[in-house]
C-alpha positions as CSV (number, residue, x, y, z in Angstrom):
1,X,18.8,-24.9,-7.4
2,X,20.7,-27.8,-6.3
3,X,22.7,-27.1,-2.8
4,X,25.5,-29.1,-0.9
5,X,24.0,-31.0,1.9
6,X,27.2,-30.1,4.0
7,X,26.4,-26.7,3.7
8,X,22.4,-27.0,5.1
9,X,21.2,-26.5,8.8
10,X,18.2,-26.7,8.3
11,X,15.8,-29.4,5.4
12,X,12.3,-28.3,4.8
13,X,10.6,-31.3,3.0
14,X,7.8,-31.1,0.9
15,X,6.9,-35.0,0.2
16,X,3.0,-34.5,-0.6
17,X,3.5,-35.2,-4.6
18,X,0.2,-32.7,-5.3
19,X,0.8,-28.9,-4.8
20,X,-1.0,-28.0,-1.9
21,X,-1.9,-25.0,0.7
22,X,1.3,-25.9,2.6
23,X,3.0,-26.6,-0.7
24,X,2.7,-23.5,-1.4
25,X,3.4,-22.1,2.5
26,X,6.7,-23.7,2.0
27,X,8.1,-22.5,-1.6
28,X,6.8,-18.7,-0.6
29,X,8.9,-19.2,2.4
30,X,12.0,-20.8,1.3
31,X,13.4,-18.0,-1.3
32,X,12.9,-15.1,1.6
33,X,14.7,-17.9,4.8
34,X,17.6,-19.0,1.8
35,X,18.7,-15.0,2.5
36,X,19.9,-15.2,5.9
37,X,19.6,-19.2,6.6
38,X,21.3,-22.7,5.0
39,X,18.0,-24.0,4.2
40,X,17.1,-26.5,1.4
41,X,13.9,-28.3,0.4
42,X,13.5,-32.0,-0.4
43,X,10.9,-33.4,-2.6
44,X,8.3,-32.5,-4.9
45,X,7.0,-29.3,-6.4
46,X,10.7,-27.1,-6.4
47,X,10.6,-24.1,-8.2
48,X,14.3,-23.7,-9.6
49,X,14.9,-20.2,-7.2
50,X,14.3,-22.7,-4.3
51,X,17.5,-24.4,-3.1
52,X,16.9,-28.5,-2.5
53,X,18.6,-31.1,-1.6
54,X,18.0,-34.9,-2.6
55,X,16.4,-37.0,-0.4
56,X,19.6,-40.0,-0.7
57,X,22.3,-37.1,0.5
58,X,19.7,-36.4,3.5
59,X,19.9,-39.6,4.5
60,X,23.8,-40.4,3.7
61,X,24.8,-37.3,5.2
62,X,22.5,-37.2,8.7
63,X,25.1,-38.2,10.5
64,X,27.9,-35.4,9.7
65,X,26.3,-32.7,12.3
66,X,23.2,-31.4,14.2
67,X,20.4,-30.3,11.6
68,X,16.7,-29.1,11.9
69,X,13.9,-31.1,9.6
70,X,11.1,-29.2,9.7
71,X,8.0,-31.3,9.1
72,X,4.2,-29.7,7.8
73,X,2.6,-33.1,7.6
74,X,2.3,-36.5,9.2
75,X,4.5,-38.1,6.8
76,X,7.2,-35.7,7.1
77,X,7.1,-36.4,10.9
78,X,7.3,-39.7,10.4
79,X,10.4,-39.7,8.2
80,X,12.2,-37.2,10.7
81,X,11.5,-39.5,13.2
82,X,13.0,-42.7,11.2
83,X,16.0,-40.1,10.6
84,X,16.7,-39.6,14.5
85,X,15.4,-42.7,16.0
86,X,15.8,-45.8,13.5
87,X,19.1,-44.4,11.9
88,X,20.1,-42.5,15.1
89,X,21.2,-39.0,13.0
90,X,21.7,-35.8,14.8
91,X,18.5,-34.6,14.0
92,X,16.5,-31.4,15.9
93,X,12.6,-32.6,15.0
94,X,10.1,-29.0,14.2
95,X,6.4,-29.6,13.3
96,X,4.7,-26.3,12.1
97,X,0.6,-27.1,12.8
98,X,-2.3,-25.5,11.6
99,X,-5.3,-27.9,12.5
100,X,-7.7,-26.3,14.3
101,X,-9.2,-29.5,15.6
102,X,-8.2,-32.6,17.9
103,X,-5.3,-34.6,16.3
104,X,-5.7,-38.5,16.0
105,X,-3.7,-40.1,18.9
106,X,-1.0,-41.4,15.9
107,X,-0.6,-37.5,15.6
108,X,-0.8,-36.4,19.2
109,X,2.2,-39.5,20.0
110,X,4.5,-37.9,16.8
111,X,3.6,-34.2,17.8
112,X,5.1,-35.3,21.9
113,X,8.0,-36.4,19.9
114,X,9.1,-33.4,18.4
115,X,12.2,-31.1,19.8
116,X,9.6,-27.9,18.7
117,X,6.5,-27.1,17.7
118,X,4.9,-24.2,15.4
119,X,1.1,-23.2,15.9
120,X,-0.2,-20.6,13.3
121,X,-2.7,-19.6,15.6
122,X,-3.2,-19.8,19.2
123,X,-6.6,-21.7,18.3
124,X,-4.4,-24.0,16.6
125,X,-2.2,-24.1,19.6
126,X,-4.8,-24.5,21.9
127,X,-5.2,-27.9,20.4
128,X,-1.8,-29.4,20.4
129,X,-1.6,-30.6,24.4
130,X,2.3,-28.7,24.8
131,X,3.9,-25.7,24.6
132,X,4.1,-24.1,21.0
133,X,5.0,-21.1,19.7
134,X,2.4,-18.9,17.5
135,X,4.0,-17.7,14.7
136,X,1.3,-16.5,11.7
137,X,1.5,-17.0,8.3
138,X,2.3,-13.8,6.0
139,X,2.4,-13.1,2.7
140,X,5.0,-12.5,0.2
141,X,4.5,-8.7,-0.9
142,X,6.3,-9.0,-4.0
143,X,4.2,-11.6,-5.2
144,X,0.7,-10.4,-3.7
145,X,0.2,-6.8,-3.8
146,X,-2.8,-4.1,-5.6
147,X,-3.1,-3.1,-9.3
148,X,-3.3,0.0,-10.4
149,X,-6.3,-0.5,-11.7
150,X,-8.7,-3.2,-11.0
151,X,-10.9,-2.9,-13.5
152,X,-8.0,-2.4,-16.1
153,X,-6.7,-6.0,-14.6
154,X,-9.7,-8.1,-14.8
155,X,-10.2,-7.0,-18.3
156,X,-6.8,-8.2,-19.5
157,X,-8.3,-11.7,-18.1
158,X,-9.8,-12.4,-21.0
159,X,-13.5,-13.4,-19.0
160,X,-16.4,-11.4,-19.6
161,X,-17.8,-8.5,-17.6
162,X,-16.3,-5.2,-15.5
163,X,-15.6,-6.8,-12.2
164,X,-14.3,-10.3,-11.1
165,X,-15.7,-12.2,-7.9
166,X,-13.2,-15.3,-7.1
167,X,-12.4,-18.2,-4.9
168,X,-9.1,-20.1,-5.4
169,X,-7.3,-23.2,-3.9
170,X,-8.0,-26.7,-4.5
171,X,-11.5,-27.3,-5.2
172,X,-14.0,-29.9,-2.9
173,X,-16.5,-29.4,-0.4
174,X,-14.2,-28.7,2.5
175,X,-13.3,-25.7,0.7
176,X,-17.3,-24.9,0.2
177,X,-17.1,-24.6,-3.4
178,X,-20.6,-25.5,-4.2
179,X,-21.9,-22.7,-1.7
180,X,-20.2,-20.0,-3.9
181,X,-21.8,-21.4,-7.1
182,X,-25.1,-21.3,-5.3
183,X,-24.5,-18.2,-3.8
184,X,-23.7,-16.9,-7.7
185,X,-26.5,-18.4,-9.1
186,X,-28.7,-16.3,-7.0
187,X,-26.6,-13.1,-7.7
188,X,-25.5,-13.3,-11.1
189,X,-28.3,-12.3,-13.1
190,X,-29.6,-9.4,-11.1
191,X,-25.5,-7.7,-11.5
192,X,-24.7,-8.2,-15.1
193,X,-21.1,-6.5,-14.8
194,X,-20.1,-9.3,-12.6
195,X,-18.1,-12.9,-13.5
196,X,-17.3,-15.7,-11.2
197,X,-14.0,-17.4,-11.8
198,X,-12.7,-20.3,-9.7
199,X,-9.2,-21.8,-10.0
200,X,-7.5,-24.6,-8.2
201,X,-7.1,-28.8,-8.6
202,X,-10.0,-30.9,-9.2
203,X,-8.6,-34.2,-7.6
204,X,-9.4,-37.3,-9.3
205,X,-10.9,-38.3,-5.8
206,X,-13.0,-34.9,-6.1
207,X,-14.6,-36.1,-9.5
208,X,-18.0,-36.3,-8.7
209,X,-18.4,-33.5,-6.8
210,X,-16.4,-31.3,-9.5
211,X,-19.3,-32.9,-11.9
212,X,-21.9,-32.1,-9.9
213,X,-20.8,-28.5,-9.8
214,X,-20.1,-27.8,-13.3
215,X,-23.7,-29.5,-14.0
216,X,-25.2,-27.3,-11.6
217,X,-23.6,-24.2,-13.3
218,X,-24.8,-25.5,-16.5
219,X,-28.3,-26.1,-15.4
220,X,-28.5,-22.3,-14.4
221,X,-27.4,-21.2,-18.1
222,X,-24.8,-19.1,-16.5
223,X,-21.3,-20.9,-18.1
224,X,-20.8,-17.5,-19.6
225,X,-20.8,-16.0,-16.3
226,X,-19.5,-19.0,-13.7
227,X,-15.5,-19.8,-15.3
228,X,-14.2,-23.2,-13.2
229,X,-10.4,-23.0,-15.3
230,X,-8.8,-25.6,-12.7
231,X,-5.8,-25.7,-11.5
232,X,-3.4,-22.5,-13.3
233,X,0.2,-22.5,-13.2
234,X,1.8,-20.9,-9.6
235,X,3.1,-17.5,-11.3
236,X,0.0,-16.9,-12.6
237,X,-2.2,-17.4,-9.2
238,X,-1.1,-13.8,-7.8
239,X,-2.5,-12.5,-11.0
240,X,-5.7,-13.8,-10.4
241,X,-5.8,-12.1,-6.7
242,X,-4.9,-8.7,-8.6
243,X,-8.1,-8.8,-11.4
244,X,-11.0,-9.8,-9.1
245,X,-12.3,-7.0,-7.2
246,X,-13.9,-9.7,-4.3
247,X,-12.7,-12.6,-3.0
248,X,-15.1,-15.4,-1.5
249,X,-13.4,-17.4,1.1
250,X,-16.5,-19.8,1.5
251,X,-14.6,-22.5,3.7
252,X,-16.6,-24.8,5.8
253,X,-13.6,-25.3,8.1
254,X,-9.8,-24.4,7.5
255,X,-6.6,-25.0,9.7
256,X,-5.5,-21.3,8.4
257,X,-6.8,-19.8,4.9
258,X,-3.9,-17.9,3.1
259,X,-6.0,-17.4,0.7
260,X,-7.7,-14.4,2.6
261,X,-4.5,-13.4,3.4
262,X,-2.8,-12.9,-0.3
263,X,-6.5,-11.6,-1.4
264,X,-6.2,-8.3,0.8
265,X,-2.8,-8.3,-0.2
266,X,-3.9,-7.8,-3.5
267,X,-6.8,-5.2,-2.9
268,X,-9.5,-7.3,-3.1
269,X,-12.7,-7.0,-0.3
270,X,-13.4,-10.0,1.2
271,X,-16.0,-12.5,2.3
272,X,-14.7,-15.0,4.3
273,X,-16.6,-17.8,6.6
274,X,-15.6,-17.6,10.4
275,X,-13.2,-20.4,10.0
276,X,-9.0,-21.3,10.5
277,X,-7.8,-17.5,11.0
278,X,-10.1,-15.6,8.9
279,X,-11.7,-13.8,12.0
280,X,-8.5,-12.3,13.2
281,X,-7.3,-11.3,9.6
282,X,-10.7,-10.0,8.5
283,X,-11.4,-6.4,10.2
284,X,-15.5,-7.0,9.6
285,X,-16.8,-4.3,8.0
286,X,-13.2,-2.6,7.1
287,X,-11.6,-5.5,4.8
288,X,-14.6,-7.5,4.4
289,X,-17.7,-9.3,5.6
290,X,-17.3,-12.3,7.7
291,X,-20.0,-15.0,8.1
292,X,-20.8,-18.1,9.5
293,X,-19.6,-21.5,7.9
294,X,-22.0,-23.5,5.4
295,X,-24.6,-20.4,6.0
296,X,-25.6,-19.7,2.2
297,X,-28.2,-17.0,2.9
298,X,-25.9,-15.0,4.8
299,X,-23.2,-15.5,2.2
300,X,-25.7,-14.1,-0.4
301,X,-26.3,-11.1,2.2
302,X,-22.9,-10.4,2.6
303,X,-22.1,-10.8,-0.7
304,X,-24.7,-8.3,-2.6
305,X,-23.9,-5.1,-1.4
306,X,-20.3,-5.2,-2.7
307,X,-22.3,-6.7,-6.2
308,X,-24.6,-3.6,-6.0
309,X,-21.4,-1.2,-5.0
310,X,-18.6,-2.1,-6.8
311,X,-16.7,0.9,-5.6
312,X,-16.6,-0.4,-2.0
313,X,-14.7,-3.3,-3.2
314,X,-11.5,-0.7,-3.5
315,X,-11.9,1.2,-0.3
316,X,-12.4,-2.2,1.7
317,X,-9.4,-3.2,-0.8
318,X,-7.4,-0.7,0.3
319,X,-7.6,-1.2,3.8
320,X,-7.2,-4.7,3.2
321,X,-3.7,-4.0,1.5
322,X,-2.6,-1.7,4.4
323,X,-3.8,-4.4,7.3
324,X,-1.7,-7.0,5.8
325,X,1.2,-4.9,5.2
326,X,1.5,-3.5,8.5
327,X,0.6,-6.7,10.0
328,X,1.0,-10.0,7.9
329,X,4.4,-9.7,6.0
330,X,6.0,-12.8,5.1
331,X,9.6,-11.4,6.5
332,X,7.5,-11.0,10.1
333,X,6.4,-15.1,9.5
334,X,10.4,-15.7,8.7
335,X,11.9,-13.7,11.3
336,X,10.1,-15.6,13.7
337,X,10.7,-19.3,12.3
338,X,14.7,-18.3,12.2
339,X,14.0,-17.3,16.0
340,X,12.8,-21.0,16.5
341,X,15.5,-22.5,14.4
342,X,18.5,-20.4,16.4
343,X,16.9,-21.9,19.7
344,X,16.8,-25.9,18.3
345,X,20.5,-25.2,16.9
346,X,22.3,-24.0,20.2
């Protein structure tokens, strides 16, 4: 949805040309700040309810009047700061960062440079070296939310078996990929009514160790069992949160891990590695098991006893659901950025 320039406050670029975490942080985001804010996107990955701007009427039209750019990456600070300091545009400069971990001194010298900073965490705070303000991510309850009937969904999947155990997002070892597989490798034949399905991008960059996992699931003789289907199209990722019944968040290390998040949206129980916010979202033994990072015994611990009692999977589910609800609603996340924006515009 294409947008007047002279009508936007605030540009929210998205220049990474492959759909990412933050990607996808930034087009649930847009729709729900478009309501009450003139807010476009610039560059890649639009869907067509988004409004965006082009990149050549950001530039030809800084000067006009005082806007926000609110930057997610490195590159995106960089071309804000080109905008205000090399052109000398009117611009207010927001970071939103959720690295929990020392920035390079490149990053630390862009982040001093900003008008405002967003932490979505106070660990991720904690690392920035000035003031920020915590705002969490939430999730977009009309995209993410329960089935009526779990075991109805995962059967309209098409993939074998009565209950679906997933992981999703873009597939590599940061992301701990390979420990699920081994973790289902153990499992999988002792709990015949379950199926492992994993979605996301396999990078070119990621090609060997997307080879070396497929091989490995080949090697077991479980392919029937172990679905990697690669990266699926974005309407149909909230589908996949509603049919499995647990979600494995196996993450080595993480800056947040929406994932978690739009999983107990969607009623799933969840296992999720002591990593980016997962400890604060996860109510252990309530919504789901947490465990330490790259610890595969423990993940096989934590993981059998909703394998052995799939019925537990929907009363951690539900109280999954309700924690997020009450606590990680995306209009809570917006209400909070627009707070930030009001304070850089006056």
């Amino acid at each position: 949805m294409n947008v007047d320039i002279k009508l936007i406050d605030v540009v929210a670029p998205n220049l990474h040309l492959r759909y990412s975490g933050v990607t996808s942080t930034v087009m649930a985001l847009l729709p729900r700040q478009a309501k009450d804010c003139a807010i476009a996107c610039v560059g890649a990955h639009i869907p067509e309810d988004v409004p965006r701007v082009k990149m050549i009427d950001v530039i030809l039209s800084g000067w006009q009047k005082k806007r926000i750019w609110h930057a997610r990456r490195n590159d995106e600070m960089i071309v804000g700061l080109i905008l205000k300091h090399v052109l000398r545009q009117p611009w207010k400069l927001l970071f939103t960062s959720a690295a929990q971990r020392r920035h390079t001194a490149f990053t630390r010298w862009m982040i001093r440079q900003m008008d405002a900073i967003i932490a979505t965490s106070e660990m991720a705070a904690s690392y920035l070296e000035r003031d920020a303000t915590v705002i969490e991510h939430g999730v977009d309850l009309q995209r993410f939310y329960p089935p009526h009937d779990k075991e109805l969904a995962w059967s309209n999947s098409g993939l074998p078996g009565k209950y679906g155990v997933g992981v999703f997002g873009r597939v590599r070892a940061q992301k701990g990929t390979d420990l699920l597989i081994e973790a289902m490798i153990s499992l999988l034949p002792k709990y015949k009514e379950w199926t492992a399905v994993i979605t996301g991008l396999e990078a070119v960059e990621e090609a060997e160790f997307v080879g070396g996992l497929k091989k490995r699931i080949a090697e077991s003789g479980l392919k029937d069992r172990i679905f990697m289907l690669g990266e699926v199209p974005r309407d149909e990722v909230p589908l996949w949160f509603r049919r499995v019944s647990l979600y494995v968040a196996p993450m080595r290390w993480e800056g947040f891990g929406l994932t978690t998040l739009e999983a107990m949206a969607s009623g799933a129980a969840v296992v999720a590695t002591r990593t980016g916010a997962s400890p604060r979202i996860v109510r252990d033994g309530r919504t789901g098991t947490l465990i330490d990072p790259d610890d595969l015994a423990s993940m096989v611990a934590a993981i059998e006893p909703f394998f052995a009692n799939p019925g537990s999977c929907l009363e951690f589910g539900r109280e999954g659901s309700e924690v997020v609800r009450d606590h990680h609603d995306i209009e809570q996340e917006v209400a909070g950025i627009r707070r930030v924006y009001d304070s850089l515009l006056r």
